[in-house]
N, C-alpha and C positions, 0 to 999 in steps of 0.2 A: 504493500500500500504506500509507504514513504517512497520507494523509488519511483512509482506513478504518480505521485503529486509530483515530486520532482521533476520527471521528464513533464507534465500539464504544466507548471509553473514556468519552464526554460521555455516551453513551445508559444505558451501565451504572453513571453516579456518578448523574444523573437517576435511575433506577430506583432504587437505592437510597437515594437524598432520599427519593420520595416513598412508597415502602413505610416509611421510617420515619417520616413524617409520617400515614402510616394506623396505624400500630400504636401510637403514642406519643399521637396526636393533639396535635405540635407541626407549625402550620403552618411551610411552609417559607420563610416571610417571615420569620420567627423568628431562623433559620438565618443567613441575607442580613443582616439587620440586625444579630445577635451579629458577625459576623464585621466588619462595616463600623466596631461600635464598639472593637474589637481590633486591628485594622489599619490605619493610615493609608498615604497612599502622596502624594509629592511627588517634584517635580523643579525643573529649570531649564537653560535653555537661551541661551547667550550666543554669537553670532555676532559676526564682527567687519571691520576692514582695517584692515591693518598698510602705513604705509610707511614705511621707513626706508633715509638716504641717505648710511650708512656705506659708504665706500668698499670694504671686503675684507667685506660681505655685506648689498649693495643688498637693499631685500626692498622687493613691490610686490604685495600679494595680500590677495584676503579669505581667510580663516578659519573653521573654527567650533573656538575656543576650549575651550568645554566641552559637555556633554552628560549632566547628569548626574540619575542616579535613587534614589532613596531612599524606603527603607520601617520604619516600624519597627510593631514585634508585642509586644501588650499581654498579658503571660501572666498577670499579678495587681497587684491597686493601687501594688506594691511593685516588682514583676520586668516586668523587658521585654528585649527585643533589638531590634538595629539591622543594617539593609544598606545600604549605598551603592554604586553601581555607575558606571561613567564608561562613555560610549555612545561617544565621540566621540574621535578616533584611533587608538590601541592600546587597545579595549574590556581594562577588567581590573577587581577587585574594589577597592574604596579604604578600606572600612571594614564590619569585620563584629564584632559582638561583645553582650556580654548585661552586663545592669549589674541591681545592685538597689539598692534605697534601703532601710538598714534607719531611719537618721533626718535630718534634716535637717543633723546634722552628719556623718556619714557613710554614703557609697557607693560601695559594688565596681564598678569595671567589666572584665571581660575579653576581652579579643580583636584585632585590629588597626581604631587608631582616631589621632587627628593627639595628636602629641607636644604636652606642654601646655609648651613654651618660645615665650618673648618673649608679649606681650599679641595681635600680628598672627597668626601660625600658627594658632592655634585657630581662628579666627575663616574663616566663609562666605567664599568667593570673590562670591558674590552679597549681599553687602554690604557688603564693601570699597570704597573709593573709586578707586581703582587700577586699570587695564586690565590691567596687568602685576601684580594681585593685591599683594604684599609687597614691601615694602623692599630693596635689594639686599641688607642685610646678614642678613637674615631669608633670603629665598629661598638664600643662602652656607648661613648656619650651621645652618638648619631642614633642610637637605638636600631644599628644595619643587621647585628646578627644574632640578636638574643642576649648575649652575655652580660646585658644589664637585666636582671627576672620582671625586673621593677618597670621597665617600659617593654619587653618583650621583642620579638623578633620583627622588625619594619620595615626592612631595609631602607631604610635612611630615609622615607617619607613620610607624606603627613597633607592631609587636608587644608585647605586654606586658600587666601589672596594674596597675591605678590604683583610689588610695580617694584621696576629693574628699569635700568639702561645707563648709558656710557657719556660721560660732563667731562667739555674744553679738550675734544680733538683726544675723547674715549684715554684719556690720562686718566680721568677716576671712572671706574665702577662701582656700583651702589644697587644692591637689592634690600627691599624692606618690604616684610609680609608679616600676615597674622594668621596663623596657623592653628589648629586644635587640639596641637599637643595629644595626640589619642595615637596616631598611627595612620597604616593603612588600610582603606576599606573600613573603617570604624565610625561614628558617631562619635561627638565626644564625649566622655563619659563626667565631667566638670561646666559651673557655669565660668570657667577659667579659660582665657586664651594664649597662647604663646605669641611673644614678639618675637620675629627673627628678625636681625640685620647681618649684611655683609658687605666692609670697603674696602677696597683693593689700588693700590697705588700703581700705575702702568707708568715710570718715570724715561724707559726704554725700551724699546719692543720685547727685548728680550727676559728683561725685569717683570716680576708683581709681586706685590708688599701690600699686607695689611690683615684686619681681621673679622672676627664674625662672634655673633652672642647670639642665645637664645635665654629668652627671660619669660618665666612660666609655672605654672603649678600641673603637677600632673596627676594622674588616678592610676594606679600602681595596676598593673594586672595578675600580678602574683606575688609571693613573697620571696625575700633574696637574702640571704647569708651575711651577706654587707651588710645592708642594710635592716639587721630585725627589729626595727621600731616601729618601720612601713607595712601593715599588713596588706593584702590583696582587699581591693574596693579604697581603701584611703586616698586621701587626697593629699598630694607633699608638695612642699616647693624643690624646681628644678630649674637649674640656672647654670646655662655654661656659657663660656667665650675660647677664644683661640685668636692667638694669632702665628701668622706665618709669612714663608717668602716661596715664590715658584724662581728658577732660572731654566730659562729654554734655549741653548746652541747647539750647533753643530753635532762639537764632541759632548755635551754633555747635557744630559737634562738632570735635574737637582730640584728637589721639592723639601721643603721643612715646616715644623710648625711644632707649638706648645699649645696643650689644649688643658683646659680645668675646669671642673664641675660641681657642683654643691647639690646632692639629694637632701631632704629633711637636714640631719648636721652632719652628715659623713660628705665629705671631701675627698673628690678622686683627683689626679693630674698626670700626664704623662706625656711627652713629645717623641718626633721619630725625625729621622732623614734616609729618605731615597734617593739614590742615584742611579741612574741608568745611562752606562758608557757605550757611547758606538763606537766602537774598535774596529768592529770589520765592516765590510758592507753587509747590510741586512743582519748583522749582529751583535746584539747590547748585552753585557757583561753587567749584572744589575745587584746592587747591594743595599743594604735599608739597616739603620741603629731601630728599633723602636722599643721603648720605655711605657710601661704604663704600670699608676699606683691605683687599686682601687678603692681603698679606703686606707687614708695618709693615718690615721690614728691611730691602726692596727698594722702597718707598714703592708698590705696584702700586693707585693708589688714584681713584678715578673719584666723580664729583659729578653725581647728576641733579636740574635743574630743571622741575618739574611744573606747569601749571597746566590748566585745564580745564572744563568743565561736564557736568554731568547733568541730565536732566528725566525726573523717574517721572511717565509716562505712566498709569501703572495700578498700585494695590496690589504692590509686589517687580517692578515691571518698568518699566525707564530705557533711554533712551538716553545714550549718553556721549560726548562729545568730548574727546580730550587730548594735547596738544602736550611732549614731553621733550626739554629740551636734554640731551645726555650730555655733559658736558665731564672728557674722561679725561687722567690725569695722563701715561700711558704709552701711545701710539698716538693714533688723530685724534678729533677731534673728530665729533659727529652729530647728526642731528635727527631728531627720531621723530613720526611723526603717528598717531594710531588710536583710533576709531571703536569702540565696540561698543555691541551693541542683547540685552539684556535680558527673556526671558521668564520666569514661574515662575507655577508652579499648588502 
């Protein structure tokens, strides 16, 4: 029965193309190509294997990391909208929402889309230099991978309004939104909103400098070990800022930043630097310090040593090698090894 409505449905959108294509006398290439320059559609696809030989969760397996699909729809030179959808694990929406440009110093955007804190968060998982994507103390306070209990797993988005754009010949950058602090796909669960801001200094092309806060009270969605003051359902204050610098050349691209955070009274802080060397053609030689404490009182605080390589095989698609030592302040030590391979259209 479904593939007969199916084939009724194609036959009846067809019939009515081409009775409008006789009556109108627009061919239905017309048609095809309007909509091909309206609509674009991309993805990417990152496969992997994970081993790691932490004693209280040995892990020994490939993966597929992400799967993700993305469209966006051109409705005038000014207005568009966006979808992003994730294929891979628990399929769910990641980001939907419509923006307009009225000038190059300012643009609306509305709908659920990645929080614009610290320089890392914003920023593609498929061009990152990282297997593990973010910083620890990014993936904590971004609320990107779960390992805060207390804001849960979001990948670094959130609900809300955002006006953005680029002041005196795009030297400064400025995004400021009000967000719902809840997450992805959620309601908020507070009558509380989050401020985000983020300003960025462009002093030379190659240069950006500056930082980013979020000021907000959140509704915990579970309880956390850090944190056991916070139960699940409460309402806490949460409050982070970051600053940082990107450098982008040739031989070198270099990213840094210091981030810190205040849940209820536990205070987390931690900074990291990446760099990624092109050595060879189509070969980056990629190493990263990152630091993160999660609660400074109790010192809960762990150091990963990064080092690694990539080779982009093809326009946006690498393979990767990368070795992490964890050496954590509180529990054992570990070794991480993993592997991921790289497609995108």
């Amino acid at each position: 029965m479904r593939k007969l409505l199916i084939i009724l449905l194609t036959c009846i959108i067809s019939g009515q193309l081409d009775a409008q294509e006789k009556q109108q006398g627009t061919p239905l290439k017309n048609v095809v190509n309007t909509l091909k320059e309206r609509i674009t559609l991309e993805g990417y696809l990152q496969l992997g294997y994970t081993y790691d030989d932490l004693e209280s969760n040995k892990t020994n397996t490939f993966d597929i990391k992400r799967a993700i699909l993305m469209t966006r729809g051109k409705i005038t030179e000014k207005w568009s909208c966006y979808f992003m959808f994730s294929l891979a694990n628990s399929p769910k929406i990641l980001e939907a929402y419509t923006e307009y440009h009225f000038l190059p110093e300012l643009s609306v955007r509305v709908g659920e889309f990645k929080t614009m804190y610290t320089i890392e968060n914003p920023m593609s998982p498929s061009v990152l230099e990282l297997i593990n994507v973010n910083s620890q103390a990014t993936n904590y306070l971004a609320g990107y991978n779960g390992s805060d209990p207390l804001y849960g797993s979001q990948t670094g988005r959130d609900l809300g309004i955002m006006i953005y754009g680029d002041l005196f010949k795009k030297r400064f950058s400025y995004k400021l939104a009000i967000m719902n602090g809840q997450g992805i796909n959620l309601k908020d669960k507070n009558n509380q909103k989050d401020i985000v801001g983020t300003l960025m200094v462009n002093p030379i092309k190659v240069l950006s400098f500056g930082g980013s806060f979020i000021k907000g009270k959140g509704c915990a969605v579970a309880t956390s070990d850090i944190n056991p003051d916070i139960k699940a359902g409460d309402n806490y204050t949460r409050n982070r800022w970051s600053i940082g610098a990107k450098l982008t050349t040739k031989p070198l691209d270099l990213r840094t930043e210091y981030l810190a955070g205040k849940d209820g009274q536990v205070k987390s802080a931690g900074y990291y630097a990446t760099a990624s060397i092109h050595a060879f053609p189509n070969v980056d030689i990629v190493a990263s310090y990152d630091y993160f404490n999660k609660n400074k009182s109790t010192d809960n605080k762990q150091t990963n040593y990064i080092a690694g390589l990539q080779w982009w095989f093809y326009p946006k698609c690498r393979l990767q090698v990368q070795y992490t030592y964890c050496n954590r302040h509180q529990g054992e030590n570990s070794n991480l090894l993993q592997t991921q391979i790289q497609v995108r259209f």
